[in-house]
C-alpha positions as CSV (number, residue, x, y, z in Angstrom):
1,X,43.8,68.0,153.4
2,X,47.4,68.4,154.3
3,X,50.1,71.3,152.1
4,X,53.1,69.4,151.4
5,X,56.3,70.6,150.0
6,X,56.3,73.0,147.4
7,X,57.9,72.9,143.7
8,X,57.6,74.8,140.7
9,X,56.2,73.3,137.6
10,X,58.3,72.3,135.1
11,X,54.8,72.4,132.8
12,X,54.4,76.1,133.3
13,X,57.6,77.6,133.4
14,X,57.2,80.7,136.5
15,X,54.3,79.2,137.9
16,X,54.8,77.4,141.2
17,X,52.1,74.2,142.0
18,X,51.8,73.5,145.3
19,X,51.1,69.6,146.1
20,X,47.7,69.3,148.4
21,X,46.9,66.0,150.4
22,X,43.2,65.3,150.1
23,X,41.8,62.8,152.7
24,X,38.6,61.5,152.8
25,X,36.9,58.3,155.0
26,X,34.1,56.4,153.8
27,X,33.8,52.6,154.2
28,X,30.8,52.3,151.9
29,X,32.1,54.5,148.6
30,X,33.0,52.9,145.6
31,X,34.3,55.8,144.3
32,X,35.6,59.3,145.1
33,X,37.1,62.1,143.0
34,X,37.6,65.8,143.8
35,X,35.6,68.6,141.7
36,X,36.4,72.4,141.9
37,X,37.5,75.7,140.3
38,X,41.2,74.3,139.9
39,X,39.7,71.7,137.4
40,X,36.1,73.3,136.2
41,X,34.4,71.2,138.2
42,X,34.7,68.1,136.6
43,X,33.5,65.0,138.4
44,X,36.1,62.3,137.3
45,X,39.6,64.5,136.8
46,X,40.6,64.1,139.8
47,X,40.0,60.4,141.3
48,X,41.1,59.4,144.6
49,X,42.6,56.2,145.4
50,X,41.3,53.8,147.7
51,X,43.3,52.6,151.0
52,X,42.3,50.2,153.6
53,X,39.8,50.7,155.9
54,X,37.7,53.3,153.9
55,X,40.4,55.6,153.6
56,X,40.4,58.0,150.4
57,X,43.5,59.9,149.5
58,X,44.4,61.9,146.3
59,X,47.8,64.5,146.1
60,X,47.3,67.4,143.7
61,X,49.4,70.1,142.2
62,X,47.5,73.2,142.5
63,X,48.3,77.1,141.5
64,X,48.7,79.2,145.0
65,X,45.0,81.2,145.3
66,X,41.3,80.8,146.5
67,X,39.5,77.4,145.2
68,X,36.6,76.5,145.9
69,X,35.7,72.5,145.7
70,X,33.3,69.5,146.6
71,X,33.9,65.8,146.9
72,X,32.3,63.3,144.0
73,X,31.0,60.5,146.6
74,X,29.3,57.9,144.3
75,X,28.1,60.7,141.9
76,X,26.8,62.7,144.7
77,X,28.8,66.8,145.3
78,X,29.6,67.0,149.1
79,X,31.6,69.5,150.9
80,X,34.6,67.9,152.5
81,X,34.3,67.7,156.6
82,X,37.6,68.3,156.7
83,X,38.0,71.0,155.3
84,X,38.0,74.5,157.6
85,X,35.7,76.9,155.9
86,X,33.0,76.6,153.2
87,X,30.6,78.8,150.9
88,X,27.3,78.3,149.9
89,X,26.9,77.1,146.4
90,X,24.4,77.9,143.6
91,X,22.4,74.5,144.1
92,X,21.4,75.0,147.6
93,X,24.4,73.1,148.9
94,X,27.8,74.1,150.6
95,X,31.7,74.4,148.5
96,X,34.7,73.8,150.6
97,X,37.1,76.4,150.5
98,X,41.1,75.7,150.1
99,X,43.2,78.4,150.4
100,X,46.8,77.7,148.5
101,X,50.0,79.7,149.5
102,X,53.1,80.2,148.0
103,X,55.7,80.0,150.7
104,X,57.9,82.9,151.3
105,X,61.3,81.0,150.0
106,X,59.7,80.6,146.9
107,X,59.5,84.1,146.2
108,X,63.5,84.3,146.7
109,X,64.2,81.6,144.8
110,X,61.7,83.0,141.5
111,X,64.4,82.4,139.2
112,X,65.6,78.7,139.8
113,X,64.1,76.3,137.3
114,X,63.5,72.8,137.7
115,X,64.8,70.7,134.5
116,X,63.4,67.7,132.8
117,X,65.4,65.0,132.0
């Protein structure tokens, strides 16, 4: 998973989401959707789209903060190998871990809103 730029929700007035790059490879899926805290762990909320060659992506807006999460292979909760660090979960498996930040030039610029036309 990649952070990308950063920008404040115009859904939740104050609260900055930060956009997250999830990547995933698997030639043989026929479906792949993210589960975690950010979304109660809800298998299908969260698809990823299918790209050539096996390749999975998904961008989501998530609140700066710990989460915790798992791939949705097929039906089947894995950890994501790319992911950096991981926990171990209350079903004998492993969560990934995805740390969001807010970036400091948000903090200065707290007041700006973003407007909807």
């Amino acid at each position: 998973m990649k952070l990308t730029e950063k920008i404040e929700s115009p859904l939740h007035t104050g609260l900055y989401l930060v956009p997250v790059k999830f990547e995933f490879t698997d030639p043989t899926a026929q479906s792949v959707a993210i589960a975690g805290t950010f979304n109660d762990w809800h298998p299908t909320t969260k698809s990823m789209q299918p790209c050539e060659n096996g390749l999975w992506l998904k961008e989501a807006y998530l609140q700066p903060g710990y989460h915790e999460y798992c791939l949705v292979v097929d039906g089947i909760f894995i950890a994501d190998p790319r992911a950096k660090n991981y926990v171990p979960n209350t079903f004998g498996g492993m969560n990934s871990i995805l740390t969001v930040v807010t970036p400091p030039d948000m903090a200065s610029r707290s007041d700006s809103k973003l407007s909807l036309q």
